[in-house]
Biopython code that builds the backbone (N, CA, C, O; Angstrom):
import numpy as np
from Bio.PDB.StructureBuilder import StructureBuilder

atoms = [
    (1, "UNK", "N", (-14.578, 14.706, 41.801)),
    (1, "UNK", "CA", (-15.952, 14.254, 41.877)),
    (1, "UNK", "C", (-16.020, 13.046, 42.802)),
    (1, "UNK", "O", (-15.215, 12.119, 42.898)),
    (2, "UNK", "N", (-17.013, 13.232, 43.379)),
    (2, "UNK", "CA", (-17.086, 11.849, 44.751)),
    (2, "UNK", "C", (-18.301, 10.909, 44.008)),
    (2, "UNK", "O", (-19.231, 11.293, 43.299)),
    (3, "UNK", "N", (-18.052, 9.967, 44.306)),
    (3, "UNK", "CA", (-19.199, 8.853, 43.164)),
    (3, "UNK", "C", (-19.267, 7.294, 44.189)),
    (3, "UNK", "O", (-18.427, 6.467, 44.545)),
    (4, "UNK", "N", (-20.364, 7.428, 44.337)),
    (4, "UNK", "CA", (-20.136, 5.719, 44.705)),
    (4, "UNK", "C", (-19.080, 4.986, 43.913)),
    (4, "UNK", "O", (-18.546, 5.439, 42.900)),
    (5, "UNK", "N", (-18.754, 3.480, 44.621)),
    (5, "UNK", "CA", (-18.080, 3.015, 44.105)),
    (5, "UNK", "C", (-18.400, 1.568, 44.367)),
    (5, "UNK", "O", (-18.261, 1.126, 45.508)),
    (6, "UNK", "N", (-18.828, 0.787, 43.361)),
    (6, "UNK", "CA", (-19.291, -0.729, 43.433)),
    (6, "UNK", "C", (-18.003, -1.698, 43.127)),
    (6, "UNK", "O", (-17.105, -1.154, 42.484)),
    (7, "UNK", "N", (-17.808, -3.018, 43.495)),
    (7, "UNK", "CA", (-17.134, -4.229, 42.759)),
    (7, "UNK", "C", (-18.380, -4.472, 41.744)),
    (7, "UNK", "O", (-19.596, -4.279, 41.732)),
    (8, "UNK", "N", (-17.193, -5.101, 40.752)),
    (8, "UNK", "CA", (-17.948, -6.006, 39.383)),
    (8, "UNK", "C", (-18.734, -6.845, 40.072)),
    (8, "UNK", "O", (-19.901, -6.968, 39.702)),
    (9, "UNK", "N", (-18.309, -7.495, 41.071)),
    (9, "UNK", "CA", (-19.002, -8.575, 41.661)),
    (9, "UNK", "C", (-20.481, -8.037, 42.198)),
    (9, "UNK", "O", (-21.474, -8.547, 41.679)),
    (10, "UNK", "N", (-20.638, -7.124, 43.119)),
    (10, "UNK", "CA", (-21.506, -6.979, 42.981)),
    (10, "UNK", "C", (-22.334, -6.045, 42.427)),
    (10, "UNK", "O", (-23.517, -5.900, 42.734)),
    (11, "UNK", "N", (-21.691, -5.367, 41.562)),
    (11, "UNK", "CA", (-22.876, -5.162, 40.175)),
    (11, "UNK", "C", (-23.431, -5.913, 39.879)),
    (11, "UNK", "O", (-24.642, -5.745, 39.734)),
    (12, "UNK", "N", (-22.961, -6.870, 39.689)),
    (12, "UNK", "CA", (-23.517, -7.909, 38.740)),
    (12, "UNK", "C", (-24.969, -8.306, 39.903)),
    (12, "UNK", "O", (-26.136, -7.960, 39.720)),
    (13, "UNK", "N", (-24.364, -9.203, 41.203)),
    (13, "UNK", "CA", (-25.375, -9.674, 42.053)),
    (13, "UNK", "C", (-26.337, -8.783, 42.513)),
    (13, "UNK", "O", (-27.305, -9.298, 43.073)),
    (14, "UNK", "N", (-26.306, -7.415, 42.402)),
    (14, "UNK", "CA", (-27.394, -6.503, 42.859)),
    (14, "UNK", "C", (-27.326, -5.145, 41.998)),
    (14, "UNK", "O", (-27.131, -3.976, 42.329)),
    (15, "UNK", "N", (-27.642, -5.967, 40.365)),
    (15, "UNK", "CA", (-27.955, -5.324, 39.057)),
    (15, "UNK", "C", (-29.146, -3.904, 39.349)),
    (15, "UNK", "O", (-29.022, -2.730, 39.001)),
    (16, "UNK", "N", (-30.205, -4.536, 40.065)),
    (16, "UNK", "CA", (-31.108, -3.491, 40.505)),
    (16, "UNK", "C", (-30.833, -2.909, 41.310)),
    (16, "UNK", "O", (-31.622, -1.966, 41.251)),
    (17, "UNK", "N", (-30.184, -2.752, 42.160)),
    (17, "UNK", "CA", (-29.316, -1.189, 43.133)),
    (17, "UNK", "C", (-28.483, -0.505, 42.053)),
    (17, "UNK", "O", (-28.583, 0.660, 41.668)),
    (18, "UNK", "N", (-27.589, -1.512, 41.611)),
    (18, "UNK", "CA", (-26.785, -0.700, 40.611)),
    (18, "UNK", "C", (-27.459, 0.492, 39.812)),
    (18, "UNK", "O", (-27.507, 1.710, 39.980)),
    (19, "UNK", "N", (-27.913, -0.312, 38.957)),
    (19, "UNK", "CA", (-28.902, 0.762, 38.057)),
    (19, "UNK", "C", (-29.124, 1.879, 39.036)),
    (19, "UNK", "O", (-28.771, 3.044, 38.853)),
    (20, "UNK", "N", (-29.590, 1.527, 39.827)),
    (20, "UNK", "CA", (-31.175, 2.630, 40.258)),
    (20, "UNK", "C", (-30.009, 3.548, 41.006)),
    (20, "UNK", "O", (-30.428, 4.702, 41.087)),
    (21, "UNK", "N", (-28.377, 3.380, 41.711)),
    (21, "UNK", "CA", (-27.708, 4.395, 41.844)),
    (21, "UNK", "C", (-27.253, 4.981, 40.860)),
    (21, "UNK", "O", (-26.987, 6.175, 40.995)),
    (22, "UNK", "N", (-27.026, 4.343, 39.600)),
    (22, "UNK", "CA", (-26.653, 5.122, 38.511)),
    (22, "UNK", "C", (-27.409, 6.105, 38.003)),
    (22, "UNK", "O", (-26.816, 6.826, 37.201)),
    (23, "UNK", "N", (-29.040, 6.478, 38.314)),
    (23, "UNK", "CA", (-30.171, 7.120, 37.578)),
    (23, "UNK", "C", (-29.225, 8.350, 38.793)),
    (23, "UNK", "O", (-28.951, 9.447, 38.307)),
    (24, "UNK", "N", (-28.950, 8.176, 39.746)),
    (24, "UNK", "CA", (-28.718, 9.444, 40.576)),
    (24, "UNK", "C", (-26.934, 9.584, 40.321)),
    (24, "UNK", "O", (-26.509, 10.670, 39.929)),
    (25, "UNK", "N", (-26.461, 9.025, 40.442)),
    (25, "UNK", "CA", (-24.995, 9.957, 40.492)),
    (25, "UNK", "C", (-24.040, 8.690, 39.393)),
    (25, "UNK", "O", (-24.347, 7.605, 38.900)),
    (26, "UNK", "N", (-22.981, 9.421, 39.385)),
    (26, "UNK", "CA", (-22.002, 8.294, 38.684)),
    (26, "UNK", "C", (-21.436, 7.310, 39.870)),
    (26, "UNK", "O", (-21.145, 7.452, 41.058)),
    (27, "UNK", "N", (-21.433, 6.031, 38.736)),
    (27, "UNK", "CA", (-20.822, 4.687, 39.871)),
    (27, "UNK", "C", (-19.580, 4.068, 39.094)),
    (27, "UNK", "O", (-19.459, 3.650, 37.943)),
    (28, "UNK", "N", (-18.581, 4.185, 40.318)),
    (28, "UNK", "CA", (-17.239, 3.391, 39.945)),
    (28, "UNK", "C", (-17.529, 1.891, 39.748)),
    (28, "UNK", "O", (-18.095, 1.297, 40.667)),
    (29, "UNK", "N", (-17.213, 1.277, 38.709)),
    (29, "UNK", "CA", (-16.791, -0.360, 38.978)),
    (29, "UNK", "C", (-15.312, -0.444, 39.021)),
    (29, "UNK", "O", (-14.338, -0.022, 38.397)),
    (30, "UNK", "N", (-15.669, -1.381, 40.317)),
    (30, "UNK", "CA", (-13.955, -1.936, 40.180)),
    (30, "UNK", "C", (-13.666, -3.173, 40.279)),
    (30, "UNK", "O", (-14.506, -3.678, 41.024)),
    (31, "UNK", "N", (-12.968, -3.895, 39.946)),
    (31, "UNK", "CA", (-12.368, -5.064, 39.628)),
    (31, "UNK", "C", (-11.272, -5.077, 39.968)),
    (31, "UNK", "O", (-10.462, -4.187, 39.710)),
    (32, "UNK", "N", (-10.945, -6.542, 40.898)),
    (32, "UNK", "CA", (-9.959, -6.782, 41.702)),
    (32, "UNK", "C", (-8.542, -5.214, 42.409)),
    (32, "UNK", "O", (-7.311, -5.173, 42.410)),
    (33, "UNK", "N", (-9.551, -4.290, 42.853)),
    (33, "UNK", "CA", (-9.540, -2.965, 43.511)),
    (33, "UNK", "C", (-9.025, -2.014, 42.492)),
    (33, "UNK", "O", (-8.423, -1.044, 42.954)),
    (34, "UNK", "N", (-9.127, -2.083, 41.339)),
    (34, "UNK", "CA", (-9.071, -1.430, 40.226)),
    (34, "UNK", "C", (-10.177, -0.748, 39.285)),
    (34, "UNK", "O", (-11.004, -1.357, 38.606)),
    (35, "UNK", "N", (-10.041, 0.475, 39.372)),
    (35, "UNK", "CA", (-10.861, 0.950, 38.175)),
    (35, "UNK", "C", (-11.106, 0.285, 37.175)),
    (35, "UNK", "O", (-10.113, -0.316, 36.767)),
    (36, "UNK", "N", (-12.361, 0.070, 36.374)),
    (36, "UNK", "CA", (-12.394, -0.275, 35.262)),
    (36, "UNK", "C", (-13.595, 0.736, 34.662)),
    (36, "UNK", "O", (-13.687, 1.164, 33.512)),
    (37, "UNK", "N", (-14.319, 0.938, 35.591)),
    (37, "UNK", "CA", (-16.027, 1.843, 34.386)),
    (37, "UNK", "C", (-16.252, 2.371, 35.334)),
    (37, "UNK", "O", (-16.096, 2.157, 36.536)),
    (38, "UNK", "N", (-16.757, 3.322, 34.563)),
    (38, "UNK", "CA", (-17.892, 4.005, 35.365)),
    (38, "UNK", "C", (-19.614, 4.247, 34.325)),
    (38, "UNK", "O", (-19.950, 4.292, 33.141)),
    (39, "UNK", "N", (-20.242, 4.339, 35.642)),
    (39, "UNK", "CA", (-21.758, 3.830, 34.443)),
    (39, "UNK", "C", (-22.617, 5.674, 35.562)),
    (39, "UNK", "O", (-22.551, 6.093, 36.717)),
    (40, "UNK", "N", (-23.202, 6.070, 34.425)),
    (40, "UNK", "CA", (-24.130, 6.998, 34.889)),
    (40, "UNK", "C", (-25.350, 7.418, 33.885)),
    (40, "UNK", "O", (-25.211, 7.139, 32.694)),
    (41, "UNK", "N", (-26.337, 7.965, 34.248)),
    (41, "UNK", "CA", (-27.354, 7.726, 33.738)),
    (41, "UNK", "C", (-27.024, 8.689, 32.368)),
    (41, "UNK", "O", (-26.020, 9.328, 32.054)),
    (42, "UNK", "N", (-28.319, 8.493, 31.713)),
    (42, "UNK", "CA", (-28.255, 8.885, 29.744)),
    (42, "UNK", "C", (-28.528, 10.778, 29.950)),
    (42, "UNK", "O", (-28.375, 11.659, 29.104)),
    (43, "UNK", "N", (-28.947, 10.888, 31.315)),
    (43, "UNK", "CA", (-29.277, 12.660, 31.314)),
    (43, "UNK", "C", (-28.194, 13.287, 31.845)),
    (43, "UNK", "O", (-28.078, 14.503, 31.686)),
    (44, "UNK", "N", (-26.837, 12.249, 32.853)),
    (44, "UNK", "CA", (-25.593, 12.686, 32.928)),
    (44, "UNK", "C", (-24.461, 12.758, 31.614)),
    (44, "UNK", "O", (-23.340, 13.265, 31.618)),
    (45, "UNK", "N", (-25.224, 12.023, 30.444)),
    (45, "UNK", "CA", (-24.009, 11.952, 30.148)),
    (45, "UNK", "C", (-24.550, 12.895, 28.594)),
    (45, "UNK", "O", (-23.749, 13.108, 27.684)),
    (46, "UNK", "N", (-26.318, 13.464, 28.532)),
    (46, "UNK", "CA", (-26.208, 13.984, 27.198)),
    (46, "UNK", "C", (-25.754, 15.372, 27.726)),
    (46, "UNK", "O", (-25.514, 16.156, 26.808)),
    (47, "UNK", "N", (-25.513, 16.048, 29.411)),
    (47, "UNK", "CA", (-25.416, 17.219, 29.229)),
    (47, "UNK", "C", (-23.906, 17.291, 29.957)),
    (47, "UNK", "O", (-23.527, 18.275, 30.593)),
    (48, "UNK", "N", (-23.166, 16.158, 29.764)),
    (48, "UNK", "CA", (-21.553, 15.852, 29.839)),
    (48, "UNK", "C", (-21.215, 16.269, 28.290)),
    (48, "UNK", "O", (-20.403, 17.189, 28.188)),
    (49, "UNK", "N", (-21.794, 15.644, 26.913)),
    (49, "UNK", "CA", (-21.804, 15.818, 25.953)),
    (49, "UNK", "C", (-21.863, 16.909, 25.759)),
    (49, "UNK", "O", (-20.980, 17.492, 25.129)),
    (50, "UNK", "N", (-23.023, 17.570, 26.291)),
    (50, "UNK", "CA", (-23.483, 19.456, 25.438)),
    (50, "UNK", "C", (-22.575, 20.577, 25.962)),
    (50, "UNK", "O", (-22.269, 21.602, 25.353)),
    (51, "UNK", "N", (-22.130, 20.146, 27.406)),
    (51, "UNK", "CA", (-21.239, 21.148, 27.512)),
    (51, "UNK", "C", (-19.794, 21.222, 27.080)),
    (51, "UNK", "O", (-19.082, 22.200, 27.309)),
    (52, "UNK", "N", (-19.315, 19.898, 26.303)),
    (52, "UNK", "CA", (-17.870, 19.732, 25.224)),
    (52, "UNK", "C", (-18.533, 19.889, 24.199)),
    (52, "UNK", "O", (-17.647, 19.476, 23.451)),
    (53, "UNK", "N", (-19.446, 20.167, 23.434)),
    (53, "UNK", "CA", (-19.825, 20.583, 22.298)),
    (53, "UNK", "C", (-20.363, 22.212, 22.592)),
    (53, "UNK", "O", (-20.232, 22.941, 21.609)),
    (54, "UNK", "N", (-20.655, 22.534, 23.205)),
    (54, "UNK", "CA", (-20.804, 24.143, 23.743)),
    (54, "UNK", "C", (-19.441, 24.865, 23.574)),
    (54, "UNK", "O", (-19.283, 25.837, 22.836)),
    (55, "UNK", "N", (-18.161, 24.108, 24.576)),
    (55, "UNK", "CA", (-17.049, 24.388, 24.723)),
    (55, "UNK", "C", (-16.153, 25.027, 23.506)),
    (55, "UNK", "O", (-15.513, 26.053, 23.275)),
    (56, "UNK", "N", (-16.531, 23.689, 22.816)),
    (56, "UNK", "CA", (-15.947, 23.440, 21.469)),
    (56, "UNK", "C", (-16.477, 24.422, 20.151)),
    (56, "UNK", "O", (-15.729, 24.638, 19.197)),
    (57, "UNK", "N", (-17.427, 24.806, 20.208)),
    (57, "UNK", "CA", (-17.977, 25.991, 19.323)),
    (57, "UNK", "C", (-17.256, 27.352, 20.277)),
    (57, "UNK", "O", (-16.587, 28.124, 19.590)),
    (58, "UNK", "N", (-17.332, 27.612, 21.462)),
    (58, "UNK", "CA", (-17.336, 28.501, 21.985)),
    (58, "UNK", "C", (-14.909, 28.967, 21.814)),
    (58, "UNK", "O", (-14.079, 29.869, 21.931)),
    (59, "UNK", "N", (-15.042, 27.757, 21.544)),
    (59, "UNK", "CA", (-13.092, 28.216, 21.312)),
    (59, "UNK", "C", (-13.168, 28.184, 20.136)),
    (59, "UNK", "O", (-12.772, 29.303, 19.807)),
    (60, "UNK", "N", (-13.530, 27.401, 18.838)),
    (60, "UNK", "CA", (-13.597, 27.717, 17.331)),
    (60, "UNK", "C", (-14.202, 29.235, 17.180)),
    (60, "UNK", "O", (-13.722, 29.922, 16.278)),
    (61, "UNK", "N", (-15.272, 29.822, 18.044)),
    (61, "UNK", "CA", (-15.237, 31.232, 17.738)),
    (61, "UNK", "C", (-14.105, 32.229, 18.107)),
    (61, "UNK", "O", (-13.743, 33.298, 17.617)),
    (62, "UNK", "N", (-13.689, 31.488, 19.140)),
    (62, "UNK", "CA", (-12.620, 32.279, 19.612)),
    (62, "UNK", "C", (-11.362, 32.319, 18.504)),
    (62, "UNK", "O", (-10.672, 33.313, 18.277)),
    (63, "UNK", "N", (-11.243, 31.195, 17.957)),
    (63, "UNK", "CA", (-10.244, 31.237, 16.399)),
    (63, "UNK", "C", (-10.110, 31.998, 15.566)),
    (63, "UNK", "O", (-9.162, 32.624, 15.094)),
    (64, "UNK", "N", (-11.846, 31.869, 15.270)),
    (64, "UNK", "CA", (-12.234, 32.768, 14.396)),
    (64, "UNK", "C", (-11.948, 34.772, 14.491)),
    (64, "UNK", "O", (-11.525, 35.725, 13.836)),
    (65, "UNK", "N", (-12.506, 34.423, 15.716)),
    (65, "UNK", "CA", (-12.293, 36.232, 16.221)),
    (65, "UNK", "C", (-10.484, 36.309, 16.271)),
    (65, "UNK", "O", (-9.858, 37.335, 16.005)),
    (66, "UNK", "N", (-9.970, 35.241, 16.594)),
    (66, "UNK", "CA", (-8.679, 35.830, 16.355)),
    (66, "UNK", "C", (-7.660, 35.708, 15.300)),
    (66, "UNK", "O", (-6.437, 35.765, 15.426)),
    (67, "UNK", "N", (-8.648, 35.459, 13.808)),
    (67, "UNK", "CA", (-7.891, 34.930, 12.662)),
    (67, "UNK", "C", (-7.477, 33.697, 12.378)),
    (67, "UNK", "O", (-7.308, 33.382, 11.200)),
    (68, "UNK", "N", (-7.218, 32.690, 13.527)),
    (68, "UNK", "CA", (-6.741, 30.936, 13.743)),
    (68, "UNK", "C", (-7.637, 30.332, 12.551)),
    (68, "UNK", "O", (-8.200, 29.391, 13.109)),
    (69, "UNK", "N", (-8.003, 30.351, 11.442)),
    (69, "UNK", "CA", (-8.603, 29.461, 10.458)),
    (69, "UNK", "C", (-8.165, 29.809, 9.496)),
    (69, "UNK", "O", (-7.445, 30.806, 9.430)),
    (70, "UNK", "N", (-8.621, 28.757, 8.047)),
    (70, "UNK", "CA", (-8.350, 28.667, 7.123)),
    (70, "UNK", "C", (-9.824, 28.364, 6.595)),
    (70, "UNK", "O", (-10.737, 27.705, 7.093)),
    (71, "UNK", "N", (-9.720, 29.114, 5.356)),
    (71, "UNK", "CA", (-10.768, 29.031, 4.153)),
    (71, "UNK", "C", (-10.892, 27.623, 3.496)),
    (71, "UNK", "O", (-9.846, 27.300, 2.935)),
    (72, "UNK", "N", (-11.928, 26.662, 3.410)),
    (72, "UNK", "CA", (-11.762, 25.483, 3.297)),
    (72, "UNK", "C", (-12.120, 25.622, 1.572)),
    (72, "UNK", "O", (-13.279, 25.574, 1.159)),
    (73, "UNK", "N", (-10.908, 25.803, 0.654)),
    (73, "UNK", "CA", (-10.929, 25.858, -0.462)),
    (73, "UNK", "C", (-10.892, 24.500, -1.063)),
    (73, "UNK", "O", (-10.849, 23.599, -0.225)),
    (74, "UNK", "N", (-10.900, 24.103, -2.407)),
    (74, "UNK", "CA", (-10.479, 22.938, -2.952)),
    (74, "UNK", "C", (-9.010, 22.442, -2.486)),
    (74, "UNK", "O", (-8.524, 21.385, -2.085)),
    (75, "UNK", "N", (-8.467, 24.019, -2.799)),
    (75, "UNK", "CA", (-6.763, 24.077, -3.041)),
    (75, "UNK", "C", (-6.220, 23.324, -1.240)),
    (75, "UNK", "O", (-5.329, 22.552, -0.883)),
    (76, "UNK", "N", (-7.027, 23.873, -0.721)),
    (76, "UNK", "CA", (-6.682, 23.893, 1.029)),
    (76, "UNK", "C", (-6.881, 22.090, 1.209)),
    (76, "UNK", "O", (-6.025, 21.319, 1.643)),
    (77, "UNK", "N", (-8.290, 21.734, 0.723)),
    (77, "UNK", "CA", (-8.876, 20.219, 0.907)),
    (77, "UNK", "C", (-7.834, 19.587, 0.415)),
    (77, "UNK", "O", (-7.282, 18.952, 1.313)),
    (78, "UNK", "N", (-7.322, 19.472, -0.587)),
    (78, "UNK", "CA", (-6.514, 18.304, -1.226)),
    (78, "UNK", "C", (-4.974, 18.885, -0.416)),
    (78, "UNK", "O", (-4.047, 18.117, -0.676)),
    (79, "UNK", "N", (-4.558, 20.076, 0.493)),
    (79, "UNK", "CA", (-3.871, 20.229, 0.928)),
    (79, "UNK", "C", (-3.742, 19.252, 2.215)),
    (79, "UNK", "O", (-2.689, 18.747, 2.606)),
    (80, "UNK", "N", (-4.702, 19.129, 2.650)),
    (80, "UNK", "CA", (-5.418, 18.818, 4.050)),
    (80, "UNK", "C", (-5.021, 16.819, 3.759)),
    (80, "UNK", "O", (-4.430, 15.997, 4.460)),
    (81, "UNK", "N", (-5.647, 16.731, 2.512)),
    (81, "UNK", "CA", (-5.673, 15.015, 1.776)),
    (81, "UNK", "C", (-4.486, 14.628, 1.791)),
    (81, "UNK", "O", (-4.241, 13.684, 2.543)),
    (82, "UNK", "N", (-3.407, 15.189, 1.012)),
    (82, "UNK", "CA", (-2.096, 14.831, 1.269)),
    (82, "UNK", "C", (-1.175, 14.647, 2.606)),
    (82, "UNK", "O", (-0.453, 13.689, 2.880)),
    (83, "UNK", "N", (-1.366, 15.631, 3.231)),
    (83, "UNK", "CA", (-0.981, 15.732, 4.966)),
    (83, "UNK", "C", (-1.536, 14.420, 5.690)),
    (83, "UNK", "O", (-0.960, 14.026, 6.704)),
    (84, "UNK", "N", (-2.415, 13.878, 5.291)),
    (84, "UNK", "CA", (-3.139, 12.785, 6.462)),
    (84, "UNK", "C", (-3.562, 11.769, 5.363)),
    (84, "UNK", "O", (-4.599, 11.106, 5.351)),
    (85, "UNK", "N", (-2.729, 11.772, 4.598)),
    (85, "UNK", "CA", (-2.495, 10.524, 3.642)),
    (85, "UNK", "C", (-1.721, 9.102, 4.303)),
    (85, "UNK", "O", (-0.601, 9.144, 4.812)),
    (86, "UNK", "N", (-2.370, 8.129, 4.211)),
    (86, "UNK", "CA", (-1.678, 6.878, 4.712)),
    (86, "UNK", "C", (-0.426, 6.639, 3.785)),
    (86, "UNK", "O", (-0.467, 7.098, 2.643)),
    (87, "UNK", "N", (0.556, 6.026, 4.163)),
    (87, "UNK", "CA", (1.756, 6.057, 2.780)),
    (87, "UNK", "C", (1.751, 4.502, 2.558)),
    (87, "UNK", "O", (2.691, 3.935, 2.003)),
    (88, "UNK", "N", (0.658, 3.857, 3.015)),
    (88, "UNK", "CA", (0.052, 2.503, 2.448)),
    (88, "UNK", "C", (-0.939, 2.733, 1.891)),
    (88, "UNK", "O", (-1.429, 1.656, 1.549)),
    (89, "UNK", "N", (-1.553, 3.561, 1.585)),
    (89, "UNK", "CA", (-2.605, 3.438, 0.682)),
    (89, "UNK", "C", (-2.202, 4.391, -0.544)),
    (89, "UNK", "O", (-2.949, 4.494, -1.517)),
]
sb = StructureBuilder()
sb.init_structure("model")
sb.init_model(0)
sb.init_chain("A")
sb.init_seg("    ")
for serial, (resi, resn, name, xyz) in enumerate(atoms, 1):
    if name == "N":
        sb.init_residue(resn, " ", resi, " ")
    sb.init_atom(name, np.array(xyz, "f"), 0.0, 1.0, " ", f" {name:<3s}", serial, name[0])
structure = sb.get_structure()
């Protein structure tokens, strides 16, 4: 993916460019020539979200169609409790 790419520095000093490139594409910050963030707008990132939650139903069916699950019984839950039990608590 090709993305602009700003310094912290001037993010900061030209807050209003920043933004207003972020409403259009994703923007690198970098700090002392290093990655640190990237900032992109709230409609890049709810349908960044929907398509790993799409994904993610779409391979749990695939489990399913191929037997990969378990029946979430009592017996199974407290199976599940013990396995990912802290051995400090």
């Amino acid at each position: 993916m090709n993305m602009k790419t700003m310094t912290a520095s001037a993010a900061s000093k030209e807050f209003g460019l920043y933004i207003d490139t972020a409403q259009h594409e994703p923007v690198l910050i970098t700090k002392q020539n290093r990655p640190v963030a990237i900032t992109m707008s709230i409609q890049q990132v709810e349908r960044l979200f929907k398509g790993q939650v799409e994904a993610g139903i779409a391979r749990g069916l695939q489990d399913v169609a191929a037997g990969r699950y378990s029946e979430m019984t009592p017996t199974h839950l407290e199976t599940m409790r013990a396995k990912f039990k802290s051995p400090t608590s």
